[in-house]
C-alpha positions in Angstrom: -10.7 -1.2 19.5 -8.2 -3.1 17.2 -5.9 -1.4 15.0 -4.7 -3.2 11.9 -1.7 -2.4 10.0 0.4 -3.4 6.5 3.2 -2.5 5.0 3.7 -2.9 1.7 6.9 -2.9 -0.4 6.3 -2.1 -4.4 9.4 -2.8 -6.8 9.1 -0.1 -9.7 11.1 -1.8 -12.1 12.4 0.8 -15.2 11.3 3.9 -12.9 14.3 6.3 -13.5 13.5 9.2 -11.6 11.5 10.3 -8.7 9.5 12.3 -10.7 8.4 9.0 -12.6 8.2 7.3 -9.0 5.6 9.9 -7.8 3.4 9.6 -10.9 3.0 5.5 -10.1 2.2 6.6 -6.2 0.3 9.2 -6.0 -2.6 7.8 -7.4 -2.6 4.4 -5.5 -2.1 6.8 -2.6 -5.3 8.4 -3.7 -7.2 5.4 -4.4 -7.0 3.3 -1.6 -8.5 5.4 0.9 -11.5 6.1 -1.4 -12.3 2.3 -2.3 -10.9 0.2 0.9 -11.1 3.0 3.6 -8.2 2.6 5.1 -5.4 5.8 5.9 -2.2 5.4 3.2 1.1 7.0 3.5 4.5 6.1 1.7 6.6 5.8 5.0 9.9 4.7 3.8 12.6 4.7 1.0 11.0 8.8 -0.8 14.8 8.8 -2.3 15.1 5.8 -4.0 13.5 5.4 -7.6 12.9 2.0 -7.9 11.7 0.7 -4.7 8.3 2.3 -2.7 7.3 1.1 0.9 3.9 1.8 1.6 1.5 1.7 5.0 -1.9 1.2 5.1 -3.7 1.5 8.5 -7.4 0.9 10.0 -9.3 0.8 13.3 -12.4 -1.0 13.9 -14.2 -3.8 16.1 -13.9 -7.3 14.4 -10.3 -8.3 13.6 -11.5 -10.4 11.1 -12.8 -7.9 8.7 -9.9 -5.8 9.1 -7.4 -8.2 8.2 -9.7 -9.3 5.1 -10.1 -5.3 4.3 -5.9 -5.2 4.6 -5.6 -8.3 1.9 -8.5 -6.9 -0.4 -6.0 -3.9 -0.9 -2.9 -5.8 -1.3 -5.2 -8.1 -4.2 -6.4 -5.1 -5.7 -3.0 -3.5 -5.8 -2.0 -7.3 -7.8 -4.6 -7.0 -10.0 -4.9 -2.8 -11.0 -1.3 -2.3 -10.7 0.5 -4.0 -12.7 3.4 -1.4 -12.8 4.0 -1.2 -8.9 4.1 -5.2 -8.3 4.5 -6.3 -5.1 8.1 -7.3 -3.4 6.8 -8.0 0.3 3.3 -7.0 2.0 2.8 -7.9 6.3 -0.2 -7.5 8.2 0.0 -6.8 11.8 -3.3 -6.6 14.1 -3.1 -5.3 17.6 
């Protein structure tokens, strides 16, 4: 079994409140798991407004596909979500 990780950092430029934060997350929270299958959580920075770290996680057999499943995400994020670009992204396979 191989587990494959990636964190993703978003910088939400011109988000001024958490509320405002939480409308630009919540649905790419909702959305990746539906079109990539993959888990999603926002693991790190829930305080600050203009910056969003992101983790998305799968399991599988072929280390290959998972890593090309992790960057389909991070290129659909580029090219849907325009308003949460992305500062960093890593990939990690164990």
């Amino acid at each position: 079994m191989v587990v494959a990780t990636c964190i993703i950092t978003l910088q939400l430029d011109g988000v001024m409140s958490l509320k405002e934060k939480r409308s630009i997350i919540k649905p790419i929270l909702a959305r990746l798991p539906r079109q990539f299958n993959v888990a999603v959580a926002e693991i790190d920075h829930q305080d600050v407004w203009q910056t969003a770290v992101i983790a998305l996680v799968t399991i599988g057999n072929d280390t290959g596909h998972l890593h090309s499943q992790l960057e389909k995400s991070v290129a659909w994020l580029e090219q849907f979500r325009p308003d949460a670009p992305i500062a960093d992204y890593s990939i990690e396979i164990w």
